[in-house]
N, C-alpha and C positions, 0 to 999 in steps of 0.2 A: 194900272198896267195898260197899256198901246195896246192896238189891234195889231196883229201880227198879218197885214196884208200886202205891204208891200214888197216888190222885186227888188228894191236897191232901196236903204238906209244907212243914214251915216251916226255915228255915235263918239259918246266918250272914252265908253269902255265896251269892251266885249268879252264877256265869261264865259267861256266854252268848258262845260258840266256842273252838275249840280251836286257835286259832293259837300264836305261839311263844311267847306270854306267858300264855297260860293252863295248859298241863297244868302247867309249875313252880310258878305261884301256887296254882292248886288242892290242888297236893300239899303245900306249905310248911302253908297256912292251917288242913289235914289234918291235918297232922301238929304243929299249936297246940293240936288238940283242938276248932277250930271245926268244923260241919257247913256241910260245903258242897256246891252242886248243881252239876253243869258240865252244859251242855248244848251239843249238835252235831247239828244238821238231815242235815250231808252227811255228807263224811269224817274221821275224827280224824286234827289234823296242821293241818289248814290248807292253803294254800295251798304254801307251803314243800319238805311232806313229799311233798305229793300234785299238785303241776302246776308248783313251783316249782323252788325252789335243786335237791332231789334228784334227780328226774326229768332237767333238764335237764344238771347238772353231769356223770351219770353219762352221759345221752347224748354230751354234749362229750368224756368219757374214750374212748368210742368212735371218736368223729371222729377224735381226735387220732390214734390208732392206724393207722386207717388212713391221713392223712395222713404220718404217720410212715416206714408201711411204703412208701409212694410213692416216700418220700426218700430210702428205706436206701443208696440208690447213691451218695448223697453221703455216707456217713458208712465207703462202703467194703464195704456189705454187700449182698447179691444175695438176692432174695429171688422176683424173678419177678413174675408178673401177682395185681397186689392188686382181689380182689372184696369187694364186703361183703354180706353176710346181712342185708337189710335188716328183715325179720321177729324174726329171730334178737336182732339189738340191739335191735329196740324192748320186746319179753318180756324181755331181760335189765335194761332199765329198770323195766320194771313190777316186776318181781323186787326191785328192790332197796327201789323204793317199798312193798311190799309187808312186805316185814321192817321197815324202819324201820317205818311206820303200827303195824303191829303190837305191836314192841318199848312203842313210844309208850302202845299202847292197855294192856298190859300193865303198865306204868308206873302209869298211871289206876285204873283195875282193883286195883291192891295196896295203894290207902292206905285207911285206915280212915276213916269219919267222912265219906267223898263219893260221895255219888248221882251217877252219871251218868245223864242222859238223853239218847236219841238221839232226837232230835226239835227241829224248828226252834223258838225261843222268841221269845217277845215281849214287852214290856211292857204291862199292863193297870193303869195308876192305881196308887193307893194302899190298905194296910188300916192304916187308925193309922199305929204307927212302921214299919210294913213296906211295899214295894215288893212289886208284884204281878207274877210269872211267870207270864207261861202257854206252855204246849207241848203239844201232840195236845190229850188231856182231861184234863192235871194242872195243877195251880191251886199256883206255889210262892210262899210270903212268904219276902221277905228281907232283912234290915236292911241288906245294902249288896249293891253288882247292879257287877259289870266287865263294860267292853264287849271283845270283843275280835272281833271279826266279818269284820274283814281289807277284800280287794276283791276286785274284779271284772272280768273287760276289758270294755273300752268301744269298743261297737259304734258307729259313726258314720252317717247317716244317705246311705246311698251312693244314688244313684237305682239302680234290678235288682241289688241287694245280698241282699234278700229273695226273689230269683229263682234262687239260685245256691245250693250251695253253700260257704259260707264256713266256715274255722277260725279259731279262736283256740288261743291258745298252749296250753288247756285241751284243747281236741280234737285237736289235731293230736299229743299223746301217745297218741291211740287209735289211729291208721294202723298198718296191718300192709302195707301195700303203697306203696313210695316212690312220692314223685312223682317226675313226668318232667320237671317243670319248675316251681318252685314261685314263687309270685308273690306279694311280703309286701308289705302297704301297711302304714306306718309303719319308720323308719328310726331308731329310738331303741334300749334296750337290748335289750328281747325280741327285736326282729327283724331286730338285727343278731348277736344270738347265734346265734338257732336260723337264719338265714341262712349264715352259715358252718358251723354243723352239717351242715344239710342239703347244702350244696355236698360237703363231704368226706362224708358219705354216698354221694355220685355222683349228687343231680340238679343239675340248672340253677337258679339263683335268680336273681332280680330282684327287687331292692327298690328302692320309690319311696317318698323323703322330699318332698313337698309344699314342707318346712321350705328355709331355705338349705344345710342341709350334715347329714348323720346327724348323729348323738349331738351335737344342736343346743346341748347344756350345758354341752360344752365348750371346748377354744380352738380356735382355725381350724386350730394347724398341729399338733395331737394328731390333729384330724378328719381332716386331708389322710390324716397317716400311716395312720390306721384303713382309709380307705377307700382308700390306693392297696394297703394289704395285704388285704384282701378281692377286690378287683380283679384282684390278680397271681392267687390261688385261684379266676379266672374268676367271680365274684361279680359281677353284673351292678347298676349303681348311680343312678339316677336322685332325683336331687334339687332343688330349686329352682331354681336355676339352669334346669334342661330343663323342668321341669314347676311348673306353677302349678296344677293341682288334681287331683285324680280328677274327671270328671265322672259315669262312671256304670259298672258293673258289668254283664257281659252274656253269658249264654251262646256259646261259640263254633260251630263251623260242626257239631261231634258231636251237640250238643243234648243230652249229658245232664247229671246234676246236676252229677254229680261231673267232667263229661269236660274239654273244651276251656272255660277260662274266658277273655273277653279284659276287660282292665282298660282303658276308657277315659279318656285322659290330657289335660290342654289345656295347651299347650306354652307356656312363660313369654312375654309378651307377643304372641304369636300368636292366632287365629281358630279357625286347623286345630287337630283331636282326633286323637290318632294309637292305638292299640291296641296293650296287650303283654299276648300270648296265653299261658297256661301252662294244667299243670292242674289246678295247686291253687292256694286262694288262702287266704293268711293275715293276719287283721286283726292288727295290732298296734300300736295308735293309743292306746295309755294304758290304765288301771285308773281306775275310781270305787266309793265304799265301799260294805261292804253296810251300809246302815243305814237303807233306805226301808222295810225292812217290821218294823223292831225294837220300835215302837210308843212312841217317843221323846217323844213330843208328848203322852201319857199322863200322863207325868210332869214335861214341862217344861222337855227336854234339846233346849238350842239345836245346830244345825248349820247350818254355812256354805250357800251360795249351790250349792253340789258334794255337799252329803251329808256334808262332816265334820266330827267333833263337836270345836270346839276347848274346850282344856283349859289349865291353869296349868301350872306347869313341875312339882310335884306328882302329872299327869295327873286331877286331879280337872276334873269338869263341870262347870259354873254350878250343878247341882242337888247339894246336899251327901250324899252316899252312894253316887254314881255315880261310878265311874272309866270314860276312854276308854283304851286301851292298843293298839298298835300302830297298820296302816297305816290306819285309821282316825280318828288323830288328826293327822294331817297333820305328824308331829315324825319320819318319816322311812320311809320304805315299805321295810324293809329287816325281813328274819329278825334281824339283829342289835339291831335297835334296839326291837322287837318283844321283843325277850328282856330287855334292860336295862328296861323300862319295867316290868318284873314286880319286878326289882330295887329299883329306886327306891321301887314303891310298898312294896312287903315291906319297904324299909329303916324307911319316913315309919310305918309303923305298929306298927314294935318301937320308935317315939321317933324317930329319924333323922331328918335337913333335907336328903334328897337331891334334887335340883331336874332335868329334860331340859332347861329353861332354857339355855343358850350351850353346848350340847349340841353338840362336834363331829363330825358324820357321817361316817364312814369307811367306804366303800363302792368296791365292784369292778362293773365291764362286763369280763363273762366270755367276749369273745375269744381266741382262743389265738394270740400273748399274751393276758393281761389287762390293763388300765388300771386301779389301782389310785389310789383318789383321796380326798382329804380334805382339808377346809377352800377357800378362793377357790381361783376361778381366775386367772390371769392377766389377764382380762379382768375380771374382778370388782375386782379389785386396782386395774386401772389404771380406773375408773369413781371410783375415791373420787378419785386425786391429784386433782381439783379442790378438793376438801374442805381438805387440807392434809398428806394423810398420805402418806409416804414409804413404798416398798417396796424390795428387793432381790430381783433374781431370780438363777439361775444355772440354764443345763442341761446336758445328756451325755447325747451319743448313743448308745443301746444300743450301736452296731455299733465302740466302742471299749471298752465291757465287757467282760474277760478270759472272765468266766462264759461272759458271751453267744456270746462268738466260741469256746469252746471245745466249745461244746455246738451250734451251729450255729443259734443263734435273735440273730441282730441287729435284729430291729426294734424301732422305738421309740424312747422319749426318757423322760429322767429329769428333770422338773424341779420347783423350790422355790422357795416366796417365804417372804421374812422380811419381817417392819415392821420400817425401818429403825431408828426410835428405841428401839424394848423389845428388838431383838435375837432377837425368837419367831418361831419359823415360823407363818402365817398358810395356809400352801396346801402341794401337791404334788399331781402328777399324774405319773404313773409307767406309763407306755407299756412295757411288754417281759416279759420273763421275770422270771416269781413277781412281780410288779409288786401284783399281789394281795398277796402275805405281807410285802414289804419298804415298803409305804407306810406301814405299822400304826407303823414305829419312828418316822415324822413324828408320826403318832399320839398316842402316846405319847409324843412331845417336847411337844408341844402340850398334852394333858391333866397333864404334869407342871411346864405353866408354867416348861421351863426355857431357856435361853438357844440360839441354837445353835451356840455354842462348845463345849459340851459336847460333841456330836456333831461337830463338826469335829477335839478334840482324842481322841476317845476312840478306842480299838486293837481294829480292826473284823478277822474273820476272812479268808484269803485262801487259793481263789481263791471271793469272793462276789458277786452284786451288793451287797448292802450294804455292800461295802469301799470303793462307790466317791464315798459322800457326804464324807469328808474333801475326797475331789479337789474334788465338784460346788461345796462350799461356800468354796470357794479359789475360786473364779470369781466368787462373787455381783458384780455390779453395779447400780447404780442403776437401777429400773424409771424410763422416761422415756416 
């Protein structure tokens, strides 16, 4: 890596952030022998490394633990009164963010031929055939500029929200002291993860979804199961059905920032506002992109009505030399997809025609279980039969899983749709254990375009859950 000293450099490429697609692109285009600039305002990693997947993931390894030891009497073991270090775990997540960031930065740092800058960048106009950077007091030209800037959480306008208080999923990795009772408004993936975290850490939780039912994306009776298993972990659940809005956020009767908060609720079709008091309060009502202060409009880079910059299945802009990459181009807000889009474009510029076009997203809500999922839902599915197209579905309940009942995790539901006439799987949703790592072979049916006979006739390992798709697919029947 360059010494990062000069006021004006000219390059090949310029990456402005270091989310999951940029230190691999950085380093590849390095190591072509182009010069290239990366630049990061905050911390290297992204969101991912540093508030995201690892952060949380290793909290959840926590959780699980101690859940776990709760339950040793069921599995025959004695173990006594389970506490947790609630300090203790939060350091040993910084810890681990702290290696990864680092390994990463190290990564950056080794290739020849890349400036890094630490400092926010933005677009200023044009010089000739170059694209103008700027960052602090350095002035970069570059004949092609990647966006990769990530997001943000999204504050919503609470009335005494500004009066309190509040985390997001970003600060509430800084707590060294548990809450006593944590109160999460939004009931989608964030705050239905770090909601059952926190529960098996040992405080109270309460989460209110506005919406009809948490993880509003997908089918009613995956949701049910979600939330009656949050519930049974004393996970407290308010959703549409009870509540029809927040109306306001409000110091409680301690008066201080951080003390008593009560969350004012206005109860579905009712007058009356009712109050649920905790002492923390966690916003997690969606991400929007960072892309309002990237200086876009400098050079001509359209974005939607939300902040993002839509792009061709290439990830190229409407401006020719600019790429959008990751959760910023709205083709999938995922570390994984984040990473392939560094791919696609590395392919399209050694020659390659790789496209994110009918791109299938294969994604996980990291409950423990997880729900592992890819392609329609069920309800997506059944939305077209008016159109003319035929589906098959089939399910199986975790709780006749050999795996499952061996190991002691029965919840959940395993299920698949196919299009009747092509014979492809079109969907799955995978409620249970490893439901994260076994939905990947639907996955992978699907990007191999191949039938699902293949997988109904091929000789799966035993004792798996993935043994259990022959069965599941012996069942399909006609969606009606």
């Amino acid at each position: 890596m360059t010494a990062d000293r000069r006021t004006s450099l000219t390059v090949d490429a310029a990456i402005i952030g270091t989310g999951q697609a940029a230190p691999a692109l950085a380093t590849a285009l390095a190591g072509r022998g182009e010069r290239v600039a990366v630049f990061e305002g905050g911390t290297t990693g992204g969101s991912c490394v540093n508030v995201g997947c690892t952060p949380t993931k290793t909290l959840r390894a926590s959780a699980r633990i101690a859940h776990l030891a709760r339950r040793a009497a069921d599995f025959g073991v004695q173990v006594g009164p389970v506490t947790v270090d609630f300090a203790a775990v939060m350091e040993r997540t910084q810890g681990v963010v702290r290696s990864s960031r680092s390994g990463l930065q190290r990564w950056i740092d080794g290739a020849d031929g890349l400036t890094f800058i630490q400092e926010y960048a933005a677009l200023d106009g044009r010089d000739g055939e170059h694209f103008v950077v700027r960052a602090g007091g350095r002035r970069v030209r570059a004949r092609r500029v990647y966006l990769n800037t990530g997001t943000r959480p999204f504050v919503p306008e609470i009335p005494g929200l500004d009066q309190v208080t509040a985390l997001t999923n970003e600060s509430i990795l800084q707590l060294r002291e548990q809450p006593r009772h944590l109160v999460i408004v939004g009931g989608s993936y964030i705050g239905l993860e770090l909601g059952q975290i926190f529960r098996r850490l040992g405080s109270e939780v309460t989460i209110i979804e506005a919406g009809p039912a948490i993880a509003g994306r997908e089918d009613p009776d995956v949701t049910d199961r979600i939330a009656t298993m949050l519930r049974d972990e004393g996970v407290a659940i308010l959703t549409g059905h009870s509540v029809e809005r927040v109306e306001r956020v409000e110091r409680g009767p301690s008066g201080t920032s951080i003390g008593e908060i009560r969350v004012m609720v206005r109860e579905d079709g009712a007058c009356a506002t009712h109050g649920v008091q905790g002492s923390h309060l966690l916003i997690a009502t969606g991400r929007i992109p960072n892309t309002h202060d990237l200086g876009l409009e400098t050079v001509g880079v359209h974005v939607d009505d939300r902040g993002f910059v839509p792009t061709n299945g290439r990830l190229e802009t409407n401006v020719a030399g600019i790429w959008a990459l990751g959760d910023i181009n709205k083709r999938g807000a995922f570390t994984h997809t984040s990473y392939q889009d560094h791919e696609i474009v590395l392919a399209n510029h050694l020659g390659g025609a790789r496209s994110a076009d009918g791109r299938v997203a294969t994604y996980a809500l990291y409950t423990d279980p997880p729900l592992g999922r890819v392609g329609m839902t069920e309800g997506e599915a059944r939305a077209l039969l008016a159109s003319g197209r035929r589906f098959l579905v089939a399910q199986h309940a975790m709780e006749h899983v050999s795996r499952a009942k061996e190991e002691g995790e029965t919840i959940g539901v395993m299920k698949v749709i196919v299009d009747a006439e092509s014979r492809r799987f079109v969907g799955a949703s995978l409620l249970g254990i490893r439901g994260d790592e076994v939905v990947q072979v639907i996955g992978a049916m699907m990007a191999a375009d191949a039938p699902y006979d293949v997988l109904k006739e091929a000789l799966p390992v035993h004792p798996t859950v993935t043994e259990f798709f022959p069965t599941i697919l012996g069942k399909l029947r006609p969606l009606e």
